[in-house]
C-alpha positions as CSV (number, residue, x, y, z in Angstrom):
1,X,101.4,83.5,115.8
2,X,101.9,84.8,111.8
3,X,98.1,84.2,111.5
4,X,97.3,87.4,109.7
5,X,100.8,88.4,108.4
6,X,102.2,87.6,104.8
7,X,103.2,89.4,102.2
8,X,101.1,92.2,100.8
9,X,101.3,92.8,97.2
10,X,101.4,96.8,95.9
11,X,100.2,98.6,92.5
12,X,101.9,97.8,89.3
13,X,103.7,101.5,89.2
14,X,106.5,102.7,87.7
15,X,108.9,103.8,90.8
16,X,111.9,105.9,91.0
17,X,114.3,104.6,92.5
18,X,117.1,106.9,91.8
19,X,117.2,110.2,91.5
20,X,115.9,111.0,87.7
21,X,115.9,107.4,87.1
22,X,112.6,105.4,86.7
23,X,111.4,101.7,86.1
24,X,111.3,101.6,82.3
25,X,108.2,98.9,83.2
26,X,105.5,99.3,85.8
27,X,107.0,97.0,89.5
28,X,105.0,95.5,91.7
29,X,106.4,96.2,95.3
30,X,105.5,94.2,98.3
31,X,105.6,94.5,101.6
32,X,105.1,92.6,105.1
33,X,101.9,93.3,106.4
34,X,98.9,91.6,108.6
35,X,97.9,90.6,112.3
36,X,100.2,89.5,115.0
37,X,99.5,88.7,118.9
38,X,100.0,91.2,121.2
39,X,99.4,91.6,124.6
40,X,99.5,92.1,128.5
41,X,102.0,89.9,130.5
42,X,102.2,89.9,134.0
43,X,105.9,90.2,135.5
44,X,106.0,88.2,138.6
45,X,109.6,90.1,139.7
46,X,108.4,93.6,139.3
47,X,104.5,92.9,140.0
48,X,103.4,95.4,137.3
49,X,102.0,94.4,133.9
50,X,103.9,94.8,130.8
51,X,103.5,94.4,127.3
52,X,104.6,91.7,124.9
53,X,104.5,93.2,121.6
54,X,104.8,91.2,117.9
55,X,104.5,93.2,114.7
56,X,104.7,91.4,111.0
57,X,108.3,92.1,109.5
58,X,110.4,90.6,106.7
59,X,112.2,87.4,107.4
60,X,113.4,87.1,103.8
61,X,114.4,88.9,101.0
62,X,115.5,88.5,97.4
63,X,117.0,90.4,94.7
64,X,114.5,90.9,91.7
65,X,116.5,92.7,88.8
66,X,114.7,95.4,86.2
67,X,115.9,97.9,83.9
68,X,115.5,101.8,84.8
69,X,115.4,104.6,82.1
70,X,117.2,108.0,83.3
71,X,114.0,110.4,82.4
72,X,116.8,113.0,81.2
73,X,119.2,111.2,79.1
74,X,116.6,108.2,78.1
75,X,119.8,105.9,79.0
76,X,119.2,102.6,81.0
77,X,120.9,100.5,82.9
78,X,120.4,97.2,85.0
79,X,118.9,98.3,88.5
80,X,118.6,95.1,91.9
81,X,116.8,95.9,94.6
82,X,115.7,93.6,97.5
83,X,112.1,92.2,97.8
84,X,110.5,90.5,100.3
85,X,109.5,86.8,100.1
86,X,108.8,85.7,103.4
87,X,107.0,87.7,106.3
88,X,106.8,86.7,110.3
89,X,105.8,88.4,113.4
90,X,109.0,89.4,115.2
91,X,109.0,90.6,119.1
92,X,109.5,94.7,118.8
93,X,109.6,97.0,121.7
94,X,106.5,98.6,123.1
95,X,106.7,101.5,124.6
96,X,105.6,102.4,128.5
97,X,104.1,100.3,131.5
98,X,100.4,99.4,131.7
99,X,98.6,101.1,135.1
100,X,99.4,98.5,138.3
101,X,96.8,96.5,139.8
């Protein structure tokens, strides 16, 4: 269920993404973010209850393309980076047993 999870949209900032070298123009980053089910699941092999665990990851990405300034040199040069565009709750493992009935 992606009920709650989408893409979640950052500051306009300017970010360094390489050592000494900075957006020349404030990014917007996003990110995955939001609600997914999780829960208790009974195992009928091993009698105990486990947990079924779903957290809100990136399913897509793209390559936006900006210009970063070196902050020593004031040289630029063409910088991608991947961005999310799509977000969905994956299955991730959850740690430890619940207590036995």
């Amino acid at each position: 269920d992606n009920k709650g999870c989408g893409i979640e949209l950052g500051r306009n900032e300017i970010v360094e993404f390489e050592a000494g070298w900075f957006s020349t123009n404030p990014v917007q980053l996003k990110r995955c973010g939001g609600e997914c089910i999780s829960g208790s699941v009974f195992d009928e092999l091993s009698g105990v209850f486990g947990k079924s665990c779903n957290c809100c990851s990136v399913q897509e990405y793209e390559d936006d393309i900006i210009e970063l300034t070196n902050s020593t040199s004031g040289e630029t040069k063409e910088f991608t980076f991947r961005q999310p565009v799509l977000c969905s709750c994956a299955v991730t493992q959850c740690q430890g047993l619940e207590d036995e009935l």
